[in-house]
C-alpha positions as CSV (number, residue, x, y, z in Angstrom):
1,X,-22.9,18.2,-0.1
2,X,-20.5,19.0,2.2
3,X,-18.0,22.1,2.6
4,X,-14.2,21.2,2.2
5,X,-12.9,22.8,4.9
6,X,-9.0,24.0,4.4
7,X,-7.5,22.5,7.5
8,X,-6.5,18.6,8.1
9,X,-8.4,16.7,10.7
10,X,-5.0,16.8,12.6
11,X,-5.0,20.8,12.2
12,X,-8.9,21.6,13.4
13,X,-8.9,19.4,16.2
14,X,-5.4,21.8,17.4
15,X,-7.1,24.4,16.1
16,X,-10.0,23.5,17.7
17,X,-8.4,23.1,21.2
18,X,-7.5,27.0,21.4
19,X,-10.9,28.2,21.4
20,X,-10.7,28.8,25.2
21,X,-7.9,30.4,25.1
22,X,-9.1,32.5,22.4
23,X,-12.4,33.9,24.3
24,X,-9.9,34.5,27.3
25,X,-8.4,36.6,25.0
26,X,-11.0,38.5,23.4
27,X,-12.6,38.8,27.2
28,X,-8.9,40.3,28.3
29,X,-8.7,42.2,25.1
30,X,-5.5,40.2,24.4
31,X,-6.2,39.0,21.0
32,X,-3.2,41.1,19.8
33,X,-1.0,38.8,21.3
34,X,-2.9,35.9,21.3
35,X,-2.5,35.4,17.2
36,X,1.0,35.4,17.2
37,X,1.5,32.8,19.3
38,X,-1.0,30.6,17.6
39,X,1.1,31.5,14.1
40,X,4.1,30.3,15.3
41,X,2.5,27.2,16.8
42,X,0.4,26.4,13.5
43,X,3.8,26.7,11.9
44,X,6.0,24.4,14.4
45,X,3.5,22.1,14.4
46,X,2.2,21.7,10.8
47,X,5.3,22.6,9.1
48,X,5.1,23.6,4.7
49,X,4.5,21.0,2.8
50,X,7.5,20.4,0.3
51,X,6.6,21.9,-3.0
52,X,5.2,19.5,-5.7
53,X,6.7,18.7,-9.2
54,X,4.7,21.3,-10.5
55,X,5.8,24.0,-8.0
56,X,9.3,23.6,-8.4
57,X,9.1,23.6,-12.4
58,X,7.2,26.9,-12.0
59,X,10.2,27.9,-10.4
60,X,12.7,27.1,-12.3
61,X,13.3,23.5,-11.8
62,X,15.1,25.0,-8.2
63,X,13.6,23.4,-5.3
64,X,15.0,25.9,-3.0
65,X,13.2,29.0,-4.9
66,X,9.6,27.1,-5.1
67,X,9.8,26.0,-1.4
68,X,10.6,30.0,-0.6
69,X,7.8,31.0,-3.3
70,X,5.3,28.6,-1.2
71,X,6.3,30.1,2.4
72,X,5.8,33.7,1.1
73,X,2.3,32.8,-0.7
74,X,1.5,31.7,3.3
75,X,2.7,34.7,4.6
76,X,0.5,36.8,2.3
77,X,-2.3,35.4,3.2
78,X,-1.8,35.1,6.9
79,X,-0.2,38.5,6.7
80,X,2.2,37.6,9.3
81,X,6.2,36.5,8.5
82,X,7.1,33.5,10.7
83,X,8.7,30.7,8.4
C-alpha cells in the first residue's frame, strides 16, 4: 500500500525543484526568508481550488464566504497570510 501524499504531481515536482535552493538556505542560515517566498510562489502558482457544493452550503449557500472560509483554513495551517 502506498502513502497518499497531499501534493499533486504538478505541485511535488515544483516543490521538488526548490530543494537546492532550500539547502542553500539552511547552509546560509536563510531559511527565514527562504519560506516566504516559496508561500507566495506555492500560492501564485497553484492557486485555491473553488469551494465545492458542499463548502459553500456550509457557508450559507454564499460562495464568497466559503471561498474566504477555505483561504483562512490554508492559512492556519501554513501559519502564514498570503491569499
Amino acid at each position: 500500500m502506498t502513502r497518499h501524499s497531499w501534493t499533486t504531481e504538478g505541485e511535488r515536482n515544483w516543490l521538488s525543484e526548490l530543494i537546492p535552493d532550500f539547502l542553500a538556505a539552511q547552509d546560509n542560515k536563510t531559511t527565514s526568508s527562504f519560506w516566504p517566498r516559496v508561500y507566495q510562489g506555492f500560492a501564485e502558482k497553484f492557486p485555491i481550488a473553488a469551494p465545492t457544493a458542499d463548502e459553500i452550503k456550509g457557508a450559507d449557500d454564499n460562495q464568497e464566504l466559503a471561498t474566504r472560509h477555505k483561504k483562512k483554513a490554508i492559512e492556519k495551517v501554513w501559519n502564514v497570510s498570503f491569499y
